[in-house]
C-alpha positions in Angstrom: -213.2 -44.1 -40.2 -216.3 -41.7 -39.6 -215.3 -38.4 -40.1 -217.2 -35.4 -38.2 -218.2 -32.2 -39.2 -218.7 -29.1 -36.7 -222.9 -29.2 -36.8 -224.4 -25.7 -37.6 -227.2 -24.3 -36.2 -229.2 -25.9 -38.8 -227.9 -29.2 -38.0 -228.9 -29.5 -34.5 -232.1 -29.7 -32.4 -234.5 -26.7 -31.9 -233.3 -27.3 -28.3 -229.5 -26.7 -28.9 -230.4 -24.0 -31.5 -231.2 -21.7 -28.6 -228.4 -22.7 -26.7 -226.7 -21.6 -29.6 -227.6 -17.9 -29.8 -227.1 -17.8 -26.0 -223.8 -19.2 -26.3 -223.2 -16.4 -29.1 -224.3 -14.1 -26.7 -222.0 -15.1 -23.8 -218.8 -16.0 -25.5 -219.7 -14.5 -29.3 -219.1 -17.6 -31.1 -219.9 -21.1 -30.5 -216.9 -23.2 -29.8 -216.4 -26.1 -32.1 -216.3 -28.6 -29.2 -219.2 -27.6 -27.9 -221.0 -27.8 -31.4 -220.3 -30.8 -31.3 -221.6 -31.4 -28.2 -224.8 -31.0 -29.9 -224.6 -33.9 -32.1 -226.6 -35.2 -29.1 -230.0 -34.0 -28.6 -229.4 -33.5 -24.4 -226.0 -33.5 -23.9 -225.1 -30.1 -24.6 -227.4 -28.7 -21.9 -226.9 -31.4 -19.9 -222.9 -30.5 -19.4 -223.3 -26.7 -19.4 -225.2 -27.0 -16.6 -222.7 -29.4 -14.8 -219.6 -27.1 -15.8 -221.6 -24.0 -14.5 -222.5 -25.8 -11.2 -218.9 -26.1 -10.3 -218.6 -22.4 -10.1 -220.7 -23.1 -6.8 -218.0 -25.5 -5.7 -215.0 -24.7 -3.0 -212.8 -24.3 -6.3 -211.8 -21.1 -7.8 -211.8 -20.3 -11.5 -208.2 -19.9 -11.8 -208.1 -23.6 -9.9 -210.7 -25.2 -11.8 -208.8 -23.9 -15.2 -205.4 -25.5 -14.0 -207.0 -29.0 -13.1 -208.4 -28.8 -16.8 -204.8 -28.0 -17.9 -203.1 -30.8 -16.0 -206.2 -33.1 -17.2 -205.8 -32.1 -20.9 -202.4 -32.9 -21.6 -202.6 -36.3 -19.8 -205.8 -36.7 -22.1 -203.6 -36.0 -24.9 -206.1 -33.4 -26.0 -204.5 -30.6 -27.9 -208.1 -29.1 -28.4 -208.5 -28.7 -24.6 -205.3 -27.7 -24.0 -205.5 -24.9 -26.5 -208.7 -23.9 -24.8 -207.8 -23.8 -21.3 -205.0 -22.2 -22.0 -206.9 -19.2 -23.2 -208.9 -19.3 -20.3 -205.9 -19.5 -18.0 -205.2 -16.4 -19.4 -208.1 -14.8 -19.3 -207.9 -15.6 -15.5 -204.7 -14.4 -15.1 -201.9 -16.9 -15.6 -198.8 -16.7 -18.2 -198.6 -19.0 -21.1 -195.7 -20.5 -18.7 -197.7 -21.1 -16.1 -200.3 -22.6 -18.3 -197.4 -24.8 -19.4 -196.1 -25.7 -15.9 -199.8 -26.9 -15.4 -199.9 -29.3 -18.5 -196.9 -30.8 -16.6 -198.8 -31.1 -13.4 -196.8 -28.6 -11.4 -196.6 -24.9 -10.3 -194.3 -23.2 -8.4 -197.3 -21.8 -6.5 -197.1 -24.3 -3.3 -201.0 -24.8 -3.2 -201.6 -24.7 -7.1 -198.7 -27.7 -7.1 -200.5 -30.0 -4.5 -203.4 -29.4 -6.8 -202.6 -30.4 -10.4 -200.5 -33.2 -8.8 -203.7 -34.7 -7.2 -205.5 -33.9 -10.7 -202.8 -35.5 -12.6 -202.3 -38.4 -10.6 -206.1 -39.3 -10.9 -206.7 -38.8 -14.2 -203.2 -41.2 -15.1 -204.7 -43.7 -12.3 -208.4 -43.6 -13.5 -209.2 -42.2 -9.7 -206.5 -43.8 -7.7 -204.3 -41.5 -6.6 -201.7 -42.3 -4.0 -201.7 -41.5 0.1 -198.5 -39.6 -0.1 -200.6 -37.2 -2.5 -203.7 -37.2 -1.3 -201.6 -36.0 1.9 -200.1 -32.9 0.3 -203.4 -32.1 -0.9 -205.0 -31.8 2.3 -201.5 -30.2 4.1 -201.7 -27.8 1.1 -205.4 -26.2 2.9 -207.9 -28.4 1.1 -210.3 -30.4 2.3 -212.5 -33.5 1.6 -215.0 -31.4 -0.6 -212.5 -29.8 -2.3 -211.2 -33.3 -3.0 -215.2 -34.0 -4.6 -215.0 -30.7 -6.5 -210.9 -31.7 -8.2 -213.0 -35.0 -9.0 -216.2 -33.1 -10.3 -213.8 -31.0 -12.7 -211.3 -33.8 -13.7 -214.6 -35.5 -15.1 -216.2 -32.7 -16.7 -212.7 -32.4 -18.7 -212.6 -35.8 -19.0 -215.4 -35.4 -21.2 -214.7 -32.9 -23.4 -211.0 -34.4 -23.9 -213.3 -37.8 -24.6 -215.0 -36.1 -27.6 -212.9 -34.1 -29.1 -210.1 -36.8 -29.0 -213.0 -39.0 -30.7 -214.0 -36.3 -33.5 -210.8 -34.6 -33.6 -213.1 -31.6 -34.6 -210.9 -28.5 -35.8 -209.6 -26.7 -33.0 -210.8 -23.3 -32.7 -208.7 -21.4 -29.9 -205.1 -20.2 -30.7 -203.5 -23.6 -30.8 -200.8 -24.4 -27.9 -197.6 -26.0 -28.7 -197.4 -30.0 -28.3 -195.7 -31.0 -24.8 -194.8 -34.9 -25.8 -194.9 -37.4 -23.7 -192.9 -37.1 -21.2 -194.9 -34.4 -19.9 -198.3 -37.0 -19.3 -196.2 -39.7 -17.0 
């Protein structure tokens, strides 16, 4: 099996080099994930500036973080989960709430109808049902809200897709394992 290393700043493009330092700058470390990113000359630009562009969306941070959640663990990846948990918190959720996400519900009436609808596409590959598409919209979305769930359950999609394909080390406090009963 081909085994991946975390790629330096030596290791990648002059390109991702900068983004690099800025990255340093912003967050003071670069995140194994997204070093890895840069094995690809364009990608790593490429999907900061589609992550940042959802901040634009009709979707909160603290909404866009528990769609990630809900995504993660029906992704199976620990690396994401451990990461977006650490933002949760940073936005302002508990480690139980976090958890309630992963399972794809909240007691929070609006945050439920949410992670439902992310949960239920991500285990349908973008087929969720009309009964939950319903509680979305009764919940106070609307149809671009809808297009920005979809926007973030691909963008964590992604990073589940590459991290679950390098299984690079996971650099965030690592979250406890939820099993499978949590993803169905």
């Amino acid at each position: 099996m081909t085994q991946f290393t975390v790629p330096t700043k030596d290791d990648v493009s002059t390109n991702n080099q900068e983004i690099f330092d800025n990255l340093k700058g912003q967050l003071s470390f670069v995140p194994n994930l997204y070093a890895t990113i840069a094995y690809s000359d364009n990608a790593l630009a490429t999907y900061l500036e589609f992550s940042k562009a959802q901040g634009k969306g009709s979707l909160s941070a603290k909404e866009r973080e528990a769609i990630s959640l809900a995504v993660s663990q029906v992704n199976d990846c620990l690396y994401c989960q451990s990461a977006h948990t650490a933002i949760a918190k940073m936005n302002g959720f508990t480690d139980e709430e976090a958890i309630e996400f992963r399972k794809g519900r909240s007691e929070d009436a609006k945050l439920d109808a949410l992670v439902k609808l992310a949960k239920e596409i991500t285990v349908t590959r973008g087929r969720p049902s009309e009964q939950t598409l319903e509680n979305f919209f009764n919940a106070g979305y609307d149809k671009g809200s809808l297009i920005d769930v979809t926007l973030v359950v691909i963008d964590t999609t992604f990073t589940n897709y590459v991290n679950n394909i390098t299984q690079i080390p996971i650099d965030f406090p690592v979250v406890a394992e939820l099993g499978q009963e949590a993803t169905v």
